[in-house]
Phi, psi and omega in degrees: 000322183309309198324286204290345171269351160283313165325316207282316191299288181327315214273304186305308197312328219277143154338075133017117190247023173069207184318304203301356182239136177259128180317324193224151177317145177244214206287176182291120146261160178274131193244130157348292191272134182251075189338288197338303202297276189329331182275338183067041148281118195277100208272171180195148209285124131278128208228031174229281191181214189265042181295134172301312188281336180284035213000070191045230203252155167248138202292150180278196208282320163304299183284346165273347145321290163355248149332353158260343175318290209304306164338316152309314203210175220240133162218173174286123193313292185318330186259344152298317217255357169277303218289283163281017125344258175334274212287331154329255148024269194277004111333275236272314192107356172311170150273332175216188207172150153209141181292118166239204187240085201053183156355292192308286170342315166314298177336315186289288218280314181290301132017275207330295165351312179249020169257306164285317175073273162225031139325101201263309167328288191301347193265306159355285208279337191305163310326000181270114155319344195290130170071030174246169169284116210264334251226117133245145184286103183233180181266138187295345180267004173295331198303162190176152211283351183262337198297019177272337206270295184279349171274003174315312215280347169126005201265185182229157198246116145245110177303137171207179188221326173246137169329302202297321169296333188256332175313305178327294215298323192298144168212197179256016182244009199260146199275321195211185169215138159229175212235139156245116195278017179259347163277022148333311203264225263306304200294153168267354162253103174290185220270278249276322197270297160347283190294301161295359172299318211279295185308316177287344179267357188070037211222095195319145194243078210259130212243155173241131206241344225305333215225005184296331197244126353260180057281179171268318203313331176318336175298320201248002190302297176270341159317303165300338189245037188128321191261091173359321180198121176240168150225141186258135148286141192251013168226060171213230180341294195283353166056061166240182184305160185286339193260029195205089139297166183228128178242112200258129178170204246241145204294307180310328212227014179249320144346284181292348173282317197279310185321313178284338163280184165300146356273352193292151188281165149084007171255180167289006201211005187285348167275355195266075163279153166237142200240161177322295252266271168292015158309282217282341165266354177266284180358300187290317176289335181288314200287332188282003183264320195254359175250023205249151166287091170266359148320287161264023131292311179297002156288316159332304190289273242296310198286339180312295175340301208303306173306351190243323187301322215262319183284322202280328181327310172340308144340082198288140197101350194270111195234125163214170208213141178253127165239153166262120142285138188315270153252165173074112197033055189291045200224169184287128159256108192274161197229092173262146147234174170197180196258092193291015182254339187277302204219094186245104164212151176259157159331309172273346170276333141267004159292319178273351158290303167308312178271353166296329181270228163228146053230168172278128159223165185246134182248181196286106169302141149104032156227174195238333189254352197193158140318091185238106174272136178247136184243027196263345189270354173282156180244169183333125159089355161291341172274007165287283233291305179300299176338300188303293170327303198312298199306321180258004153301337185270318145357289220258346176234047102292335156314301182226014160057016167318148183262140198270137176316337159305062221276133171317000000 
């Protein structure tokens, strides 16, 4: 409790950002020009989360104040890209900070960091490797769809399972140890346990957070308990650009990470760029993330659920039940079923109805047995909208008992 009542405070200091931070997600605006129409783009309701192909999250109205702020006028990058460091850092409670060009990017650029160290030679030469430290330590159940971001640089993943195996394993070729924290519930080395590993191995320790916020306290969570290095995304939870993440950890190795990145020329990181426009709006999103009432969004998330729980219930055979995950889009998720002697449609063919009809919508990809709508990334009145489609798509094959083309 002391941890989160130092957080909490730090969190009362940041400057009140008024009228301009919304308690709750806000509404649709009007634009003159219909990009969207003209390209025969389809804009579509998210009823899933902060997925990257559905482009995360929408940046709120500050920060895209922000970002049209930046847009106007011309600065020196390097003193932007210092400035707002600094002042991350100091919101969050870190020792340094830096703005990347998301998550992944982080992966690369901390990686690099803790390879290179301020070796301007060696920051040079990545990926070629020679008289450097190649090894990193992960839990074999850590492996995961992103670890491409850190074998860019050139290193080799020694798998372990046990303390007692990465106690083995550490050596003197070894760069870094990472955590991926949503297998945290897989490993047998837990997140608490890991970071003291690394602080007894002398070995930076790097954690992947990306989908972590909220709780809020996470930001400042894992730093304190250790770990050399995290990273957040900045177009999921924190509603900052979609193109913009942070990677937070130890002053030296937040350093060598800048080192390895745009604008310096001849590096590993000179395509991940970041420009004044998301310097200054992942800066605002941190801050509007951390003054926001998030007790009432969660309420909010909750009456959405309860309102779509409540229409599809109607329905005899129609069963839901709202869950939280444990970590990572740590928010209310409703859960639908239905009795399929009743209702014979599977679950994904009513996903491809939703996104097929109008208005489009998308739900939580990749289940079979159920239906999971995530409802925090919906805007005012979208959960009417979702209610409705959802009732009559399952309607219309309780009607008439169709078998769905979809096979469970």
């Amino acid at each position: 409790m002391a941890d989160r009542r130092t957080f909490l405070g730090t969190v009362s200091s940041v400057p009140f950002l008024g009228a301009l931070v919304s308690e709750i997600p806000y509404s649709r605006s009007e634009h003159k020009r219909n990009f969207f129409k003209e390209l025969g783009v389809r804009p579509i309701i998210n009823a899933a989360g902060t997925y990257t192909v559905l482009t995360g999250s929408l940046m709120r109205p500050e920060v895209v104040a922000a970002w049209e702020y930046a847009s106007r006028q011309y600065v020196r990058l390097d003193e932007l890209h210092d400035a707002v460091g600094k002042r991350i850092a100091e919101l969050i409670g870190c020792e340094s900070a830096m703005v990347t060009s998301g998550a992944a990017s982080a992966l690369t650029l901390g990686t690099a960091a803790c390879m290179t160290g301020a070796n301007r030679e060696w920051i040079h030469r990545l990926p070629e490797t020679t008289d450097m430290k190649t090894e990193v330590l992960i839990q074999k159940n850590h492996r995961f769809g992103y670890d491409h971001a850190i074998r860019n640089c050139g290193i080799r993943f020694v798998e372990v399972e046990t303390r007692e195996e990465l106690e083995i394993a550490a050596g003197p070729n070894t760069a870094m140890m990472f955590f991926l924290n949503y297998a945290d519930p897989v490993g047998r080395i837990k997140v608490a346990e890991f970071a003291e590993l690394s602080y007894k191995l002398n070995i930076p320790a790097f954690i992947d957070c990306a989908a972590d916020v909220p709780p809020m306290e996470n930001l400042s969570r894992f730093s304190r308990m250790g770990y050399a290095l995290v990273t957040f995304s900045g177009g999921k939870g924190l509603c900052g650009p979609q193109s913009a993440g942070l990677l937070l950890g130890r002053k030296d190795l937040i350093a060598a990470a800048r080192m390895n990145a745009s604008p310096n020329s001849d590096t590993i990181g000179r395509g991940m760029k970041v420009n004044k426009e998301e310097l200054l709006a992942m800066m605002v999103a941190v801050e509007s993330y951390l003054n926001r009432d998030h007790q009432a969004e969660w309420k909010e998330w909750e009456r959405r659920a309860a309102f779509i729980a409540r229409s599809v219930a109607a329905l005899k055979g129609v069963r839901t039940e709202v869950k939280v995950p444990e970590i990572a889009n740590h928010v209310p998720h409703l859960h639908i079923t239905w009795d399929r002697t009743r209702i014979a449609i599977s679950p994904q063919e009513v996903a491809h109805r939703l996104r097929e009809g109008e208005p489009s919508i998308e739900v939580v990809p990749g289940t079979k047995e159920e239906l999971v709508i995530g409802v925090w990334m919906m805007q005012p009145g979208d959960e009417r909208v979702v209610a409705r489609r959802v009732c009559a798509v399952l309607k219309s094959e309780q009607a008439t008992g169709r078998t769905s083309p979809v096979s469970a």
